[in-house]
TIZA-306665 format. One line per 2 residues: number of its first residue (from 1); their letters; for each residue x, y, z of C-alpha. Coordinates in nm, 4 decimals. Example, Ala and Ser with C-alpha at 12.3 -4.5 7.8 and 13.67 -1.06 7.14 Angstrom:
% residues 2
1> as> 1.2300:-0.4500:0.7800 | 1.3670:-0.1060:0.7140
This chain:
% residues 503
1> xx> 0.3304:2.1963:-1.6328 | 0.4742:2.3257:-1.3071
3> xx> 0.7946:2.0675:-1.2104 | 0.7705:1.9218:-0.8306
5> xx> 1.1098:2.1056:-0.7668 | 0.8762:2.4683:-0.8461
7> xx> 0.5977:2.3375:-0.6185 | 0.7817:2.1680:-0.3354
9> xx> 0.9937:2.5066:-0.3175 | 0.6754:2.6955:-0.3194
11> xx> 0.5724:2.4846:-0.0148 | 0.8432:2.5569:0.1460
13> xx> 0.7769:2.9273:0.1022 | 0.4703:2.8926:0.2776
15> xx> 0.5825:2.7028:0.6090 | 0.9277:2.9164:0.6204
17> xx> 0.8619:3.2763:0.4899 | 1.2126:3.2711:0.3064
19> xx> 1.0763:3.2047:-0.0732 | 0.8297:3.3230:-0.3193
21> xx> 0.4485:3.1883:-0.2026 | 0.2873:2.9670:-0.5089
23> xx> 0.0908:2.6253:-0.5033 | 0.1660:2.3955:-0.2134
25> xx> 0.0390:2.1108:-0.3728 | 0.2727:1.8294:-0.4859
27> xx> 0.1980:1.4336:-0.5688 | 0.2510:1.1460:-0.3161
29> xx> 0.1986:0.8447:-0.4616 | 0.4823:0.9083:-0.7311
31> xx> 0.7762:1.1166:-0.7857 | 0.9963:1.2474:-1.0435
33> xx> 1.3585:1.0472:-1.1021 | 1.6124:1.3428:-1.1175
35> xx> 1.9983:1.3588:-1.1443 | 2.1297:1.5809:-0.9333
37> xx> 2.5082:1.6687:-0.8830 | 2.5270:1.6282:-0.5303
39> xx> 2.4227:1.2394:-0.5610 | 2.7370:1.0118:-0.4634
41> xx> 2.5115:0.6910:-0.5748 | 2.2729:0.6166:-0.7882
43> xx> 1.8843:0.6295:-0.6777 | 1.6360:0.3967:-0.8218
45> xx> 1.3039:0.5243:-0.8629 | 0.9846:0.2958:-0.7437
47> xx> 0.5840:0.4826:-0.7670 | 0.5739:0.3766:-0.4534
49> xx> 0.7486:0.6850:-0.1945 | 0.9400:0.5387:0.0973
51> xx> 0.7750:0.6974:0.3488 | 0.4624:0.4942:0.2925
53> xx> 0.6773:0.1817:0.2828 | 0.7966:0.2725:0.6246
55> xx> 0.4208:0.3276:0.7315 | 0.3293:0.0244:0.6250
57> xx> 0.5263:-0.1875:0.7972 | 0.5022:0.0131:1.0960
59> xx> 0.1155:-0.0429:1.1035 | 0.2334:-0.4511:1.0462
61> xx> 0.4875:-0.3448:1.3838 | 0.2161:-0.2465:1.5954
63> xx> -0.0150:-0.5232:1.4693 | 0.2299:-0.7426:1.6274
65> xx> 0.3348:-0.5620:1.9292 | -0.0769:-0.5777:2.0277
67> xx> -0.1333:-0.9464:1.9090 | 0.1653:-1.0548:2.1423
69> xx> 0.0227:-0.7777:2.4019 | -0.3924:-0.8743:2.4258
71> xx> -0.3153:-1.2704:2.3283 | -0.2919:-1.3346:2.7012
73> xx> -0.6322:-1.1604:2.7600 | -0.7924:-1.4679:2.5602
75> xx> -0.5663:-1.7666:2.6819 | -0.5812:-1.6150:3.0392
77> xx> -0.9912:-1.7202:2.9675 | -0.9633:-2.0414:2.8381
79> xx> -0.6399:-2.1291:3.1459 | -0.8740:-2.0717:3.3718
81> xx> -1.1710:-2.1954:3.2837 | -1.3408:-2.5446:3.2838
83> xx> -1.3254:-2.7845:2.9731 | -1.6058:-2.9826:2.8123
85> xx> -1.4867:-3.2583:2.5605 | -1.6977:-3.5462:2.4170
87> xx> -1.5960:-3.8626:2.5493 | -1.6985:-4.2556:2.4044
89> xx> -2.0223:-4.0232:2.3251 | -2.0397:-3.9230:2.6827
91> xx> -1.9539:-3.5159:2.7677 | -1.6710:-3.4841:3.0006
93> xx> -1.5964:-3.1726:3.1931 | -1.2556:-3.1127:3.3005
95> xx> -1.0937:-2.8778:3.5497 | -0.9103:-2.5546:3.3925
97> xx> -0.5123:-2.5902:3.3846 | -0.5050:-2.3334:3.6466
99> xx> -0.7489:-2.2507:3.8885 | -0.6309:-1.8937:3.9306
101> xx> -0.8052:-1.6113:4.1706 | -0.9623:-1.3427:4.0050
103> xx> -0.7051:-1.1285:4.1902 | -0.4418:-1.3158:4.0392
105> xx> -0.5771:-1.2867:3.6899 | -0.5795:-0.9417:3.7399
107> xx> -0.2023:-0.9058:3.8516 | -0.1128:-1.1415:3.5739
109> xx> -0.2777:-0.9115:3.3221 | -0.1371:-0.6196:3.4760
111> xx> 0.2609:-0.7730:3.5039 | 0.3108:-0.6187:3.1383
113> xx> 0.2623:-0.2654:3.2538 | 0.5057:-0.2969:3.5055
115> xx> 0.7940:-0.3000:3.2748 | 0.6000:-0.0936:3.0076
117> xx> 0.6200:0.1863:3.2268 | 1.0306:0.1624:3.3258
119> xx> 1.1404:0.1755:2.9513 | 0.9257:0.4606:2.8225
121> xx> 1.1248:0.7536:2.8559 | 1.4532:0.5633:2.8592
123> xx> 1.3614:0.4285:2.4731 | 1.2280:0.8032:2.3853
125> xx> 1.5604:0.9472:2.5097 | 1.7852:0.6542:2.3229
127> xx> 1.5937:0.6802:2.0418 | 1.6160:1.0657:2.0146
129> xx> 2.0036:1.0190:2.0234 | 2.0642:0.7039:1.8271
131> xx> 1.7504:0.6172:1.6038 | 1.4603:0.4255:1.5966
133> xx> 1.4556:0.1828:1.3839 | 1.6715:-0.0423:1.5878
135> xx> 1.4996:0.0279:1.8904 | 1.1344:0.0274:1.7504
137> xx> 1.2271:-0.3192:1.5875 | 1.4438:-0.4731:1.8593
139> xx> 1.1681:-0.4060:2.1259 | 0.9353:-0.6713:1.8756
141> xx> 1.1404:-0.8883:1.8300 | 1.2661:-0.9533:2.1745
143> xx> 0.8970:-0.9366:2.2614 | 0.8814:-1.2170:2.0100
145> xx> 1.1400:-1.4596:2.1677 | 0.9308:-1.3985:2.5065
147> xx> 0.5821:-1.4871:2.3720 | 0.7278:-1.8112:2.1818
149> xx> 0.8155:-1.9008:2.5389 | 0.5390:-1.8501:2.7321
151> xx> 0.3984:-2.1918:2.7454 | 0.7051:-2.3393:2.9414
153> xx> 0.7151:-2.0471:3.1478 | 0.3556:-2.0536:3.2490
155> xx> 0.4122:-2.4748:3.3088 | 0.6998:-2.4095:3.5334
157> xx> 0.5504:-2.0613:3.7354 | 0.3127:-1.8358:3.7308
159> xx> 0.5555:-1.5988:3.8652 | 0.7787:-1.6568:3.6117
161> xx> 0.5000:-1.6019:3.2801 | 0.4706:-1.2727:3.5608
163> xx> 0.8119:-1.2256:3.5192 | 0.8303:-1.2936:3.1658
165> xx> 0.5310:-1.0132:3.0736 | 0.7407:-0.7379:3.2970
167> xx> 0.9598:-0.7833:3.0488 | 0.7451:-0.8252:2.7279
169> xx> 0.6760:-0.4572:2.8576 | 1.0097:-0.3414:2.9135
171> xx> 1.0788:-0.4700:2.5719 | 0.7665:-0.2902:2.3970
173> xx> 0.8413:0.0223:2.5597 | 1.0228:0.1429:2.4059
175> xx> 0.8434:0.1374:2.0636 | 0.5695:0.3992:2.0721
177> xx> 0.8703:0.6535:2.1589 | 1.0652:0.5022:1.8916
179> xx> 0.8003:0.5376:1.5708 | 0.8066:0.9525:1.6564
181> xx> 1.1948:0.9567:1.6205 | 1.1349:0.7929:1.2915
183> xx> 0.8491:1.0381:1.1675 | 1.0502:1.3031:1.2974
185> xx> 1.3113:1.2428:1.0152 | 1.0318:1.0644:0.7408
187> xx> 0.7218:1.2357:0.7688 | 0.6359:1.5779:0.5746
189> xx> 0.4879:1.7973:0.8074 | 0.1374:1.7891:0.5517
191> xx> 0.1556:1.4423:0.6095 | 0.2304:1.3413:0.9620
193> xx> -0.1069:1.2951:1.1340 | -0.2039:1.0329:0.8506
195> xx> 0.1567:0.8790:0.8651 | 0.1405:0.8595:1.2029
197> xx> -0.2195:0.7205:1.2672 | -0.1673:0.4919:0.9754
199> xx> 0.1012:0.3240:1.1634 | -0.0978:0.3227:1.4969
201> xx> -0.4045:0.1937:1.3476 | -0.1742:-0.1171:1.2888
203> xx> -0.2230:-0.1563:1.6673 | -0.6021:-0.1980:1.6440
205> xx> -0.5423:-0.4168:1.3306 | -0.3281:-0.6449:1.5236
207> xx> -0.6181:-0.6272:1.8292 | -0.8911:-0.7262:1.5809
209> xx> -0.6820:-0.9698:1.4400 | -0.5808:-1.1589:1.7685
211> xx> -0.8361:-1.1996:1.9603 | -1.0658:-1.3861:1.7423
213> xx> -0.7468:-1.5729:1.6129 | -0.6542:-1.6258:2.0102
215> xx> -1.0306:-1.7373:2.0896 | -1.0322:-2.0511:1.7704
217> xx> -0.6844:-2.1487:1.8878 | -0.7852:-2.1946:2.2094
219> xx> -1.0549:-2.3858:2.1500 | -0.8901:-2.5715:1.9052
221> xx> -0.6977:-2.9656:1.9619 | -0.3585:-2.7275:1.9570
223> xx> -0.5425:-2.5513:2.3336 | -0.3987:-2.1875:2.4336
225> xx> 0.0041:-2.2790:2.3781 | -0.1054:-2.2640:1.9731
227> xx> -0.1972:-1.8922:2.0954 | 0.1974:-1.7811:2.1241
229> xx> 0.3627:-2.0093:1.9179 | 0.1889:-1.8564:1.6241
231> xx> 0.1656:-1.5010:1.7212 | 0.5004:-1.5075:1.8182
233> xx> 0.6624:-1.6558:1.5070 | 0.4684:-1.3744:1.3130
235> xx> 0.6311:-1.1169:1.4901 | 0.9765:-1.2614:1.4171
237> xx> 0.9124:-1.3050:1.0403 | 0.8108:-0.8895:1.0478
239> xx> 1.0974:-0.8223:1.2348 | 1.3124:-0.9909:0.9633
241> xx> 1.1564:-0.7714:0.6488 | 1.1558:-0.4756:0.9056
243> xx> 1.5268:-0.4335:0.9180 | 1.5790:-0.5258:0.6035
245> xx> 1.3619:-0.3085:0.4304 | 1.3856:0.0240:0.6663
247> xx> 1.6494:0.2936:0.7048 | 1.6862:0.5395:0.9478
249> xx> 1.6500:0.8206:0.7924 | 1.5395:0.9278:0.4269
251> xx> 1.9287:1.0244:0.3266 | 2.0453:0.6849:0.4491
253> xx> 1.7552:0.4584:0.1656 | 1.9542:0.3443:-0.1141
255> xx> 1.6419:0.3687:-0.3453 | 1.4807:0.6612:-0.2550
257> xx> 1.4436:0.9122:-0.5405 | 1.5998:1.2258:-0.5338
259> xx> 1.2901:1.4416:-0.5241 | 1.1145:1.2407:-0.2694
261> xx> 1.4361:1.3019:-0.0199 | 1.4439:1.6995:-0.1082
263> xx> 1.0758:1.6849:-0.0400 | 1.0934:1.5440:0.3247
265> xx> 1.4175:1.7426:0.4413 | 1.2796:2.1246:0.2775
267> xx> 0.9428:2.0258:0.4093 | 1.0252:1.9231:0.7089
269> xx> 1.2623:2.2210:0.7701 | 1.6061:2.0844:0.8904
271> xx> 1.7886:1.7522:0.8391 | 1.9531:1.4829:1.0990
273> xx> 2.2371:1.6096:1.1270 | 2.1482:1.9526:1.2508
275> xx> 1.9592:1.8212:1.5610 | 2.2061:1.5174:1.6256
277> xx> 2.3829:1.6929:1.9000 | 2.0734:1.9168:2.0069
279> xx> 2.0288:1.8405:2.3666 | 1.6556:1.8183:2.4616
281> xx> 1.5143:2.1408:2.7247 | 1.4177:1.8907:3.0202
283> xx> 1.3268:2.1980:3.2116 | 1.0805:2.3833:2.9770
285> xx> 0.9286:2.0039:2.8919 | 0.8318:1.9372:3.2080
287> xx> 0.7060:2.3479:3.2770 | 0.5236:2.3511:2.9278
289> xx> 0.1541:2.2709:2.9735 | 0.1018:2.1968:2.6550
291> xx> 0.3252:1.9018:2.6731 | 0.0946:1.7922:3.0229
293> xx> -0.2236:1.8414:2.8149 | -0.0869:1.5765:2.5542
295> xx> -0.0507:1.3409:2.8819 | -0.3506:1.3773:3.0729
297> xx> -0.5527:1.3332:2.6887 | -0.3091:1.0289:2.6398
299> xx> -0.4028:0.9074:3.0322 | -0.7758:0.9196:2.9420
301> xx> -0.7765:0.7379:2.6088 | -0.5388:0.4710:2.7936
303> xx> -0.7750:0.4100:3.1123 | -1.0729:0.3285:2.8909
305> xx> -0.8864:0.1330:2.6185 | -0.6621:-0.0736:2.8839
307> xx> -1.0059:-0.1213:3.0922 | -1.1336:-0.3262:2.7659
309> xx> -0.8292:-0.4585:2.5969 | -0.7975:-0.6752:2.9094
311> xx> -1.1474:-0.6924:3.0858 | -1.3783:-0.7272:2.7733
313> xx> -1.3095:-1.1066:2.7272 | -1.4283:-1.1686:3.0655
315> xx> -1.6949:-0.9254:3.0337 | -1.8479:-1.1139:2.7013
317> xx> -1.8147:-1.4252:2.8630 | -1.9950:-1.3869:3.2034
319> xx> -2.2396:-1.0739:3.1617 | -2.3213:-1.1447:2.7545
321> xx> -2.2953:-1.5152:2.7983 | -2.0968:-1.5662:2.4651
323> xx> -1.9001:-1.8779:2.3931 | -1.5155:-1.8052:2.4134
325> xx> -1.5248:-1.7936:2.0099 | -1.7911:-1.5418:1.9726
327> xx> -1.6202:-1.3325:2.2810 | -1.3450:-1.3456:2.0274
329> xx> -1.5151:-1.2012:1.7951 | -1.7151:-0.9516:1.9863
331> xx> -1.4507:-0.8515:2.1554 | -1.2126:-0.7444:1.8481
333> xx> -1.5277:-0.5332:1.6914 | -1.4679:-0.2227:1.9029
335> xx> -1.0985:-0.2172:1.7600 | -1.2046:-0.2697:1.4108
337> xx> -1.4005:0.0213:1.4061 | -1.1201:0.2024:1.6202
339> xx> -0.8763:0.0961:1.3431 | -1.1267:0.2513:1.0398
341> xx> -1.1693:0.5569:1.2479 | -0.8126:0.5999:1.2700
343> xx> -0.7109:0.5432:0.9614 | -0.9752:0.7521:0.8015
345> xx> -0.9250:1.0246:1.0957 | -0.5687:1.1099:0.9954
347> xx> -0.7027:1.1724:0.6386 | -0.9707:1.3858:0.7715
349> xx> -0.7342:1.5893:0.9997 | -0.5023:1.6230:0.7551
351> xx> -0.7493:1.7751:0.5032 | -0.8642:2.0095:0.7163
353> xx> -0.5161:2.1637:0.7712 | -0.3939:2.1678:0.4430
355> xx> -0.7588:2.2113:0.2269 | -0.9635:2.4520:0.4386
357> xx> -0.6333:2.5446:0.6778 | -0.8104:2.5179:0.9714
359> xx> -0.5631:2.5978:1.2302 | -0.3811:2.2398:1.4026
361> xx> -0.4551:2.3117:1.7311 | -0.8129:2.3536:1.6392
363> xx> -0.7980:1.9987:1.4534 | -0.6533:1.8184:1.7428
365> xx> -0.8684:2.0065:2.0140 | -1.2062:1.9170:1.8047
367> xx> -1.0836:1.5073:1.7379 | -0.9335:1.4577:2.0690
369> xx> -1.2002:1.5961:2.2997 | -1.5456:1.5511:2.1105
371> xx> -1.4093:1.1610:2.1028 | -1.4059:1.1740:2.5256
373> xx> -1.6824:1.3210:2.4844 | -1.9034:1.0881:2.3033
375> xx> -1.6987:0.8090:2.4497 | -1.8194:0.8907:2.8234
377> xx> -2.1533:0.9209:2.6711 | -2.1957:0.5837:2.5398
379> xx> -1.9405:0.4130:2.8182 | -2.2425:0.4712:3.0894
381> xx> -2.5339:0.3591:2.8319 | -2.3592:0.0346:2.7877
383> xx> -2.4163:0.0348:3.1864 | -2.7639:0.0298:3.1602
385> xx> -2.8672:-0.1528:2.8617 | -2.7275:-0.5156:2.9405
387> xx> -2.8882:-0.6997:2.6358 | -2.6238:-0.8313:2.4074
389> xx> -2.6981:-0.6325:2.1085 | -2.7059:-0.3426:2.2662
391> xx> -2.4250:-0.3777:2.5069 | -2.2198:-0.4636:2.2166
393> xx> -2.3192:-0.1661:2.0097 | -2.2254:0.0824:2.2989
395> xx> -1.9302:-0.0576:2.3848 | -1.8347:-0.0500:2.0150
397> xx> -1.9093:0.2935:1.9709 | -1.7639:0.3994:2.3414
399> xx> -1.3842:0.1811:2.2552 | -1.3902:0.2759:1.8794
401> xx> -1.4513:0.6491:1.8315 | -1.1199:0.7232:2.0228
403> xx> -0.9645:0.6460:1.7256 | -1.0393:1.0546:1.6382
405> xx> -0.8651:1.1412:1.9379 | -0.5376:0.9741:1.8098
407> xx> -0.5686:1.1823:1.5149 | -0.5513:1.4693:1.7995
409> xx> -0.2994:1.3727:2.1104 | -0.1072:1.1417:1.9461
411> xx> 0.0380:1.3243:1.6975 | 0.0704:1.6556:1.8971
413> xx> 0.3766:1.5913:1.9941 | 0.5351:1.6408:1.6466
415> xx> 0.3410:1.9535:1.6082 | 0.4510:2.1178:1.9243
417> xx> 0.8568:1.9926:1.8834 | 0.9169:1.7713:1.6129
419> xx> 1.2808:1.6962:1.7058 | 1.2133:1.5998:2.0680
421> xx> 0.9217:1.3749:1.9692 | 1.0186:1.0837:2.0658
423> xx> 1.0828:1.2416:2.4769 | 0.7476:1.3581:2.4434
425> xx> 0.5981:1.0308:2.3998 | 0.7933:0.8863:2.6123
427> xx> 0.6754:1.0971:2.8972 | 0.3117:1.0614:2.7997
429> xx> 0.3302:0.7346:2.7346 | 0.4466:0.6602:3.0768
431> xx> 0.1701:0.8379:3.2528 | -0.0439:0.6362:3.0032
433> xx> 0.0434:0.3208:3.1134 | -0.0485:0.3830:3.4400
435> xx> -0.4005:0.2686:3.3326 | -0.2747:-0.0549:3.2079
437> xx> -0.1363:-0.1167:3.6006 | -0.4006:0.0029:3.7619
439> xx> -0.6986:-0.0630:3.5759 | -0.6859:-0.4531:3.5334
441> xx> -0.6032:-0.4400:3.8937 | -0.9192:-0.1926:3.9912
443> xx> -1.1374:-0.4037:3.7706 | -1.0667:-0.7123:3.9899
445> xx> -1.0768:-0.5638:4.3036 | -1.4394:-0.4008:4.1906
447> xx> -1.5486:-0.7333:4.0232 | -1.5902:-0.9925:4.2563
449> xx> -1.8743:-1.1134:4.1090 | -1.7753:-1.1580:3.7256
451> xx> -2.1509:-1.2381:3.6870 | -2.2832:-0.9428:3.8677
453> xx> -2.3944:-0.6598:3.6369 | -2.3966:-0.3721:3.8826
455> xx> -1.9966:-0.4141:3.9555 | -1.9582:-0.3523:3.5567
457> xx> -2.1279:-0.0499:3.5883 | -1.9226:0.1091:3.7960
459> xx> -1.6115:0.0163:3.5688 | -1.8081:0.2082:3.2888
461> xx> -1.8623:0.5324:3.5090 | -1.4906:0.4974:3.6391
463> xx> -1.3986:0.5415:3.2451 | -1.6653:0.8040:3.1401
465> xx> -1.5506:1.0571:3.4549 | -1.2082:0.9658:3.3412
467> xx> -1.2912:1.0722:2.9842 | -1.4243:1.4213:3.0978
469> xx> -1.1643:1.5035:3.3199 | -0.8924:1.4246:2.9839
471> xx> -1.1026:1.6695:2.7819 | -1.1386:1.9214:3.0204
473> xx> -0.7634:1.9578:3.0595 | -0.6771:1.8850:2.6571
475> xx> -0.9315:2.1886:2.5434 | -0.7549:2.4331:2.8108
477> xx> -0.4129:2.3571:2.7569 | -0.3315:2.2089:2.4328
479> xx> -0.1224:2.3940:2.1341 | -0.0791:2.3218:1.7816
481> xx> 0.2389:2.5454:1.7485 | 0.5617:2.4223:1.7674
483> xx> 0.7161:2.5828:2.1213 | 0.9816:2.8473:2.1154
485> xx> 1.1621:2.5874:2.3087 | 1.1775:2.3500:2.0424
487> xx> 1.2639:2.6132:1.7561 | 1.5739:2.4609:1.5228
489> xx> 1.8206:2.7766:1.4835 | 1.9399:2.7138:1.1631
491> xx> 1.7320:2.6666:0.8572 | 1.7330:2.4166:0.6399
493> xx> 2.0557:2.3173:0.4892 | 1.9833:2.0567:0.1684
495> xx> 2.2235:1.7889:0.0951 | 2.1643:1.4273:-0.0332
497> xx> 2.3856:1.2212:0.1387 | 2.4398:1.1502:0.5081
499> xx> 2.7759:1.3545:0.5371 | 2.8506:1.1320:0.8429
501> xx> 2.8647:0.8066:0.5986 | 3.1827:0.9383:0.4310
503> x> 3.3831:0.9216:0.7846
């Protein structure tokens, strides 16, 4: 039987022209235990790679990062809403906590954007240099310490819980750039859109997750404080097994098998330490337009998904007339099926590379813009058909199938320079954010009725147009090719060990 060393060199043959073409297959779920001479320390061997390790409690990152990010979207409802209790058999209404403006609402919602925006090509850059794990879990946990103390913030100001979420942003930031500059050194190039949009799906996870966890809270004796203690003190405990658990880079894991390590570095074509002092091409970035298509796709997806993460609460409540629990509930459906579809996406667009080697640009033209597509399709139905079962089925589909286009934009940026990743979705990521300003803030200017249908609708064309327009500009300009810009010099050279840890 052919050993993994034959068949990962064979795959290497393929992506690099420099060795004899064979089978490109090799297993992922479990790996050979090899000594090798080069090895300064012992390896253990676990059936478990590494890499999926790191996946895995990336997807349990960005679960976190969106519970603390869409909790406020529920407690924001029940803060500002009037009570009914049962009183000596008698019901008792009382006035919400704080009798906010819709207009305030809106800016309250949108305060987390503000710093979201500042630290996204900062963390991209700092993470490019210095590593993301650090970054990618410091950015939670901080977020963490901020959401535990929201409650006394929000008693004391509401400019200071404003305050508070411009930093929650500036804190999260910088993790989206972060997770690239980690792929960029753990993920096998076969592998990277399901490594990827595993850990993203986390995000969606994390939505469906908290905001039907947010809703019972709120409702419950504990009222909406329970909603950030809790979520909060989750994100801490991850952030705890996180840097424990996680190194940054493959040649750094104490326990990662010799074969698995070979297999990343040859098949991802040059190590850490050749790009280390590789300073990034800020000039043919910023003139490359597939770089730009990558931003207006990640725009689009970003205007419709913002629009809901913070607006569909409301939505459920006064157009559907659900009870804050069921809006919970409703509410997190879109994302569920948004998390499936991602998950099961990657697979898909992964397969179709490496199975029927459909070219990637192909792959990520096809996800990315027949998901606007259907998604500005079903985003103007859900205008017109205002029952609840139907509303709720469009909306579902129009929120959810964008999970194929992060099989498609959100993993470009590894295809098109690997290496300078975590720039790339930095810059993206910033024009992406954009929505989460402006759209919570368009919403309420639009709504001034929360009860009045017709203002919804125009929300929903507002996001279909926006959909077009993002597919329009992703099918002209987008590349699956890495750019001659980003092209490493030197091939690969294979060692074990970090040679920096021995000065």
């Amino acid at each position: 039987m052919e050993s993994e060393h034959e068949r990962l060199t064979s795959s290497v043959s393929e992506q690099h022209g420099n060795m004899a073409a064979s089978d490109t297959n090799y297993p992922t779920f479990s790996h050979e235990c090899d000594d090798n001479a080069l090895t300064k320390k012992k390896r253990k061997c676990w059936s478990l790679p590494k890499r999926y390790i790191v996946a895995l409690l990336a997807f349990l990152g960005f679960a976190n990062i969106y519970s603390m990010r869409v909790n406020l979207s529920v407690a924001i409802v029940s803060m500002t809403s009037n009570k009914t209790r049962i009183y000596n058999d008698s019901l008792v209404v009382y006035p919400p906590d704080y009798p906010w403006s819709s207009e305030l609402q809106g800016q309250v919602l949108a305060s987390f954007f503000y710093g979201y925006i500042l630290s996204q090509l900062p963390g991209g850059f700092l993470a490019n240099r210095f590593g993301g794990k650090y970054f990618f879990g410091g950015g939670i946990f901080l977020t963490a310490i901020l959401t535990l103390l929201t409650p006394l913030f929000t008693t004391w100001s509401v400019f200071l819980l404003i305050g508070a979420r411009v930093f929650e942003g500036l804190f999260e930031g910088v993790t989206y750039p972060s997770i690239h500059a980690i792929w960029a050194k753990w993920a096998p190039p076969q592998e990277k859109t399901k490594l990827a949009t595993f850990a993203f799906a986390g995000s969606y996870f994390g939505t469906v997750i908290s905001l039907p966890l947010s809703g019972a809270l709120a409702d419950s004796q504990s009222g909406w404080q329970a909603i950030f203690y809790v979520l909060g003190s989750l994100a801490v405990v991850w952030f705890l097994v996180w840097m424990v658990m996680v190194t940054e880079s493959p040649a750094m894991h104490p326990a990662i098998s010799n074969s698995e390590l070979e297999l990343i570095q040859q098949s991802i074509g040059y190590t850490d330490e050749q790009t280390k002092r590789v300073h990034p091409p800020w000039l043919s970035m910023l003139a490359s337009g597939p770089v730009w298509a990558i931003t207006a796709a990640h725009f689009a997806e970003n205007w419709g998904f913002y629009t809901w993460l913070t607006g569909l609460p409301t939505f459920m409540e006064h157009i559907l007339h659900v009870t804050l629990i069921q809006g919970g509930f409703f509410s997190a459906l879109p994302y569920l099926v948004m998390c499936i579809i991602v998950l099961s996406g990657g697979i898909l667009a992964d397969m179709l590379r490496a199975k029927f080697s459909v070219p990637t640009g192909v792959v990520r033209k096809v996800f990315t813009c027949g998901a606007f597509a259907i998604q500005a399709i079903f985003m103007v139905a859900a205008g017109y058909v205002m029952t609840k079962a139907a509303a709720i089925s469009c909306l579902t589909i129009a929120v959810g199938i964008g999970g194929f286009a992060w099989s498609g934009f959100s993993v470009n940026h590894l295809d098109i320079a690997p290496q300078f990743a975590s720039i790339l979705m930095g810059l993206s990521n910033t024009f992406a954010t954009l929505p989460g300003i402006v759209s919570p803030a368009f919403t309420g200017a639009v709504v001034t009725s929360q009860d009045d249908a017709g203002q919804w609708q125009i929300i929903f064309y507002v996001a279909a147009g926006i959909y077009v327009m993002g597919a329009v500009v992703y099918g002209i300009f987008a590349s699956g090719d890495r750019q001659k810009w980003a092209e490493v010099p030197l091939g690969y050279q294979p060692y074990l060990e970090d040679p920096e840890k021995d000065h």
